[in-house]
C-alpha positions as MATLAB code, in Angstrom:
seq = 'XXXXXXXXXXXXXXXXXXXXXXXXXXXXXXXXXXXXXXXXXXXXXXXXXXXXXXXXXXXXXXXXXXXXXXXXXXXXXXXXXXXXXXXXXXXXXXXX';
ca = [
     100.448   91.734  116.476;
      97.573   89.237  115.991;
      98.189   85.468  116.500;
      97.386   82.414  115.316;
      97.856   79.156  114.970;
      96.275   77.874  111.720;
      94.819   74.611  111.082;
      97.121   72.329  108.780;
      97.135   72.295  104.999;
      95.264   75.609  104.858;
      95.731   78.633  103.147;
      95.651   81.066  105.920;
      97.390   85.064  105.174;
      98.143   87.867  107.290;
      96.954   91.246  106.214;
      98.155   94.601  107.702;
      96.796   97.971  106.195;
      97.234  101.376  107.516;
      95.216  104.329  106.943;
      96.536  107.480  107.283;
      96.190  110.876  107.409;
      98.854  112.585  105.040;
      97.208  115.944  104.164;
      97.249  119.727  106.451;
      93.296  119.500  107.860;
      91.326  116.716  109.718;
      88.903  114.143  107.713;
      85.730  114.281  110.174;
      83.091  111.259  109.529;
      80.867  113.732  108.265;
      82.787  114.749  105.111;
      83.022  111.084  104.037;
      80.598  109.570  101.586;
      80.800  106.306  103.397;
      82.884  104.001  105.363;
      85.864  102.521  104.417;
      84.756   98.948  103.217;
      87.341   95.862  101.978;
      85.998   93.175  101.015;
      87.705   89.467  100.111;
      86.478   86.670   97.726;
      83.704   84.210   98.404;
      85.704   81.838   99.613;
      87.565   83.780  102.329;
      86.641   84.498  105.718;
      88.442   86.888  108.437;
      89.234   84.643  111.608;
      91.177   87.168  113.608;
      91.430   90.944  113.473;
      93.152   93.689  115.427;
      93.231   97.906  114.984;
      94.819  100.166  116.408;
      96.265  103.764  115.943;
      99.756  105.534  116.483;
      97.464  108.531  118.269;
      94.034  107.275  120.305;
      92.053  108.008  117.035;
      88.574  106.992  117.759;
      88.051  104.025  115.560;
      85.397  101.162  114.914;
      86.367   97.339  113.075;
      83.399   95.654  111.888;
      84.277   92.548  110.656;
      81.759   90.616  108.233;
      82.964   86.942  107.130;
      84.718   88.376  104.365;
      85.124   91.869  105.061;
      85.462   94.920  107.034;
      84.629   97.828  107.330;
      86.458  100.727  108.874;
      84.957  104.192  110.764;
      86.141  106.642  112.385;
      84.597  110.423  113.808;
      88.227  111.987  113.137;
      91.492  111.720  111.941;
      93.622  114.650  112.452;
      96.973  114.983  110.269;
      99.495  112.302  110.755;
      97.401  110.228  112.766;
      96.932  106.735  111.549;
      94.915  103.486  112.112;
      96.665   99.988  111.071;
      94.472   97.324  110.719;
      95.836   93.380  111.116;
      93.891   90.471  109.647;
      94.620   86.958  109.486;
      92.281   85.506  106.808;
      91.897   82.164  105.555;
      90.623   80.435  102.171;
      87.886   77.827  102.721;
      88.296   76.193   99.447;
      89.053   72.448  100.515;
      92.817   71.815   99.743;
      93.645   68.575   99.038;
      97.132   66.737   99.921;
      99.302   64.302   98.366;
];
């Protein structure tokens, strides 16, 4: 699990998605169009990120301020990659 200790009075999430392989045949890199790309408001940036996979799926995390963007060469049924994020909103918060 990623961790972090955020700054105070900010709006800081954690993020975990998983990507999976649910079908009967393998999804190679070369049958995909292109990469699996998230990407977050403006005003968000991704401070900390971790992947991993249940199998030793050949994966690559590139992480842009507000985005990522997810590869692999293949996943093979039931094999999965989780991907944890802790992102935080720049949009100056103001306290009381």
């Amino acid at each position: 699990m990623v961790n972090y200790d955020p700054p105070q009075n900010t709006n800081v999430y954690y993020l975990k998605a998983v990507v999976g392989n649910t079908g009967n045949i393998d999804i190679e890199k070369s049958t995909i169009h292109k990469s699996l790309k998230v990407k977050f408001p403006d005003d968000f940036v991704i401070v900390k990120e971790k992947h991993y996979s249940n199998y030793e799926v050949d994966s690559d995390l590139k992480v842009e301020d507000n985005s990522f963007i997810l590869d692999w060469n293949l996943l093979k049924p039931t094999e999965i990659v989780y991907v944890e994020l802790i992102i935080e909103n720049q949009t100056k918060i103001y306290t009381t």
